[in-house]
N, C-alpha and C positions, 0 to 999 in steps of 0.2 A: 504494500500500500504506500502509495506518496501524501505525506503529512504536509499538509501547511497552515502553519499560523501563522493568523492574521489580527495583525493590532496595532494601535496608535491611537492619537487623541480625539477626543469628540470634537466632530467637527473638520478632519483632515481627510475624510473621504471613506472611509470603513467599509459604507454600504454601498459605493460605487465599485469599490474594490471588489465584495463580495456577487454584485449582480454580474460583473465582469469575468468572475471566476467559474460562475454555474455558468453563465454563456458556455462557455470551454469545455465543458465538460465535468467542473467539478461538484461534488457531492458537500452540499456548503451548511453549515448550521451556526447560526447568528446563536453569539451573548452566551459563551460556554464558562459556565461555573469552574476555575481553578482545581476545585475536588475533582471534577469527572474528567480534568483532561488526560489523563493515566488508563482510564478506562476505555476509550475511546480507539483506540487499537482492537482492542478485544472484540469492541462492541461491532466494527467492518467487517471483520472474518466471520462472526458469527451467524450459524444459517447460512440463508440465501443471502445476503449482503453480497461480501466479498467486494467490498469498496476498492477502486484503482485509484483516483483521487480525491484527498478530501481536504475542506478547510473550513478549520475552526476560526469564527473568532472571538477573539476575549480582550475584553475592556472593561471598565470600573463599575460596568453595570454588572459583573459577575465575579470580579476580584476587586475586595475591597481592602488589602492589602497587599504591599511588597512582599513579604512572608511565603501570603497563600500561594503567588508565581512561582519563588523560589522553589518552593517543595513540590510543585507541580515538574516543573520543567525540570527537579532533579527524580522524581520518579520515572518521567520518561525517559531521562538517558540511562534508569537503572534495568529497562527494558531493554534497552538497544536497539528500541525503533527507529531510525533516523528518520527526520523532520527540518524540515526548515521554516525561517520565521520572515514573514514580513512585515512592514513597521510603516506605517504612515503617518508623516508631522507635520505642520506647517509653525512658522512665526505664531506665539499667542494674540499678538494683535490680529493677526489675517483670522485665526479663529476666533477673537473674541469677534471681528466685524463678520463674518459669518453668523454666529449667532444671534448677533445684532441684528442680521435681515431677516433671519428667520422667526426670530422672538420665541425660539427656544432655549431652554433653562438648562443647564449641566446637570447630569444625574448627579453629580457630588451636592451642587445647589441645593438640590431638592431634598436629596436625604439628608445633609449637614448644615444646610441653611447658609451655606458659604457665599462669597461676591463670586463672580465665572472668575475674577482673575484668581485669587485665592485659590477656584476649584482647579483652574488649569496648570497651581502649579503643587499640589496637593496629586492632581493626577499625574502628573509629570515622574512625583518621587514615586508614586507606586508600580508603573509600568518599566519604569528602568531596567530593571532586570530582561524586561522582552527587545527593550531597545539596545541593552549593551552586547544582546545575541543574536542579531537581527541578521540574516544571511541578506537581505534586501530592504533598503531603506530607499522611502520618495518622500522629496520635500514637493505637494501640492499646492505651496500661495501662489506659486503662478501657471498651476495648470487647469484648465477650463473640466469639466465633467467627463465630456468626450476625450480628451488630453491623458487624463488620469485612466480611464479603461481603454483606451490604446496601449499606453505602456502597461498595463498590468496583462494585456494580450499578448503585446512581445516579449514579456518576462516570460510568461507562463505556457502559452500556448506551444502547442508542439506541431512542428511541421508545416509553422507559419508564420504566423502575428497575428496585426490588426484584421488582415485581408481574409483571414481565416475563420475569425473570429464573427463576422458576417456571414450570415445563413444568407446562400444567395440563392434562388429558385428563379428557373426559367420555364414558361408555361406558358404552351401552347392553346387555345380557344377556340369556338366559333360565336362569331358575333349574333347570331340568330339565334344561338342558347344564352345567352345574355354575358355581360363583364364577369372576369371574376371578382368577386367582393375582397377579393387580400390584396387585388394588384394596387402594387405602389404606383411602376411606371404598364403606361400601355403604349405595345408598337402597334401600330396596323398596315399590314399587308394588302387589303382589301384593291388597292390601285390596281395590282401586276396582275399580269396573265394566269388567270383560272384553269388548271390542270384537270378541273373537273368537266370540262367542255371536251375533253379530250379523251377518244372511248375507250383506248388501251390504258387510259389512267384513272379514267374514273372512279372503281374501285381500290385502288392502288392508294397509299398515305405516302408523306413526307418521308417515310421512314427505308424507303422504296429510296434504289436509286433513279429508278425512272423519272421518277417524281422531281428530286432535284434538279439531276440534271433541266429536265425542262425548264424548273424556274429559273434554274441559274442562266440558262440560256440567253437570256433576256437579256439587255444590257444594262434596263430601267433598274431589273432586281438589282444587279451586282451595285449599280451607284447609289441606289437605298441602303443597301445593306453598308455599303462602307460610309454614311452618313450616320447609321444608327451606332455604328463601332466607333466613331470620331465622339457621339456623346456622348456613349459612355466609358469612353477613354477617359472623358472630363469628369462623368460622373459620380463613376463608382467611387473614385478616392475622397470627393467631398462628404459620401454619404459613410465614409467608413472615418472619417474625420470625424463628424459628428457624432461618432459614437452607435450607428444604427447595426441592431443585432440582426435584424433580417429584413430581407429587398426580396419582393417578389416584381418580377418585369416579364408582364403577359403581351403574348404577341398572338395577335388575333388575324382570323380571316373570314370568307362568310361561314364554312362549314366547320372549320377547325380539323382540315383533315390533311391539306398538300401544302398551299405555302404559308401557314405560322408554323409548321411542324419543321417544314425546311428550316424557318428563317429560325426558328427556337432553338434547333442544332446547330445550324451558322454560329450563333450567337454564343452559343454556352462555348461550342469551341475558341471562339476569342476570348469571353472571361478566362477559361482554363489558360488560356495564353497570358492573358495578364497577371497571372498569379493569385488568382480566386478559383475557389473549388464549386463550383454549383451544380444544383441539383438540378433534372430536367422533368419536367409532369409536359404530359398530352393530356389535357381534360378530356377533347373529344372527339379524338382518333378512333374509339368503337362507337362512336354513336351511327 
């Protein structure tokens, strides 16, 4: 099993971290009580589990002492389970102005009745211990949302980064069965030459070489298609900026059966080029 914990101060990003992390793949459980982190080995292998990756994280909401860490993180190296730690902090002023816009109270606040600066440095002394062992430290004052779960995609993720980290789906349609209700971006092919007027193809799909070939035949297709691949040469990397966990980009025609099928194959072959992995659906190649 691959351990990681995750922690830092309220307020440096924790639960971007964490949504970032289950994007990936990992098996994630917020706000782990210090007592059960020793256990928590056990608790993956047992049964059906058999967790690959997991991460905890632990903060002042579940460790209310230096101490309880220390005994924590020395019972799991008396296990010998390796783990690694990640740590996320910003300047206290950048988190107190955080909490400022949010007009949320620090759990230390609430339960000790402390000022946030007091709490921030009250939490400060009790995390130390996770911080002085930290395999991976981010300072977040100057990285946007999106910023911070990109790098925590390129730390983490395997066999890619950000790009990967994007659930990218390409899906083919027929317009006459309506939109799909997920599609982000929609192409329409409806303009080019209909393969369905064609008798050797009419039952025949995109998935046919027949099929393409003819659309590609065209000259009108091929300068569509490489307009569609000019935007999202642009596209893609903004939408994986921003931080977006999944893109679905439907390419539609009237049947849904010869050229979105084509042009959704086209397509996904260029994302694969660009270094995105996507997924391809036909909605309504059996209809």
């Amino acid at each position: 099993m691959e351990l990681l914990i995750v922690s830092g101060l309220s307020g440096a990003g924790k639960s971007v971290a964490m949504n970032a992390l289950e994007d990936i793949g990992y098996f994630c459980i917020d706000n782990i009580p210090a007592a059960l982190l020793p256990s928590i080995t056990a608790f993956s292998k047992a049964g059906d589990n058999q967790l690959e990756r997991v991460a905890l994280c632990m903060d002042v909401r579940g460790c209310r002492t230096r101490e309880e860490i220390e005994q924590a993180l020395q019972e799991l190296d008396e296990q010998k389970k390796p783990y690694k730690i990640l740590f996320l902090d910003a300047p206290d002023d950048v988190l107190m102005r955080r909490y400022s816009e949010t007009r949320r109270r620090h759990p230390i606040s609430i339960s000790e009745g402390l000022s946030t600066r007091e709490a921030f440095l009250k939490e400060r002394q009790i995390l130390e211990p996770l911080r002085v062992r930290a395999d991976y430290t981010i300072n977040t004052a100057l990285l946007s949302t999106a910023q911070n779960k990109e790098r925590i995609c390129d730390l983490f993720l395997k066999n890619g980064g950000a790009k990967s980290a994007m659930r990218l789906t390409i899906m083919s349609f027929g317009f006459k069965f309506g939109l799909p209700p997920e599609a982000d971006l929609v192409l329409d092919v409806r303009c080019l030459p209909n393969p369905f007027y064609v008798p050797a193809l009419k039952h025949k799909t995109g998935l046919d070489q027949e099929v393409v070939d003819f659309v590609m035949s065209h000259p009108e297709a091929k300068q569509l298609l490489e307009r569609y691949e000019l935007f999202l040469q642009v596209a893609l990397p903004l939408y994986v900026r921003e931080g977006k966990s999944q893109l679905t980009i439907a390419v539609g025609c009237t049947g849904g059966k010869h050229r979105s099928i084509t042009f959704a194959r086209k397509i996904a072959e260029y994302c694969t080029s660009l270094g995105y992995e996507p997924g391809v659906q036909h909605r309504d190649a059996m209809r």
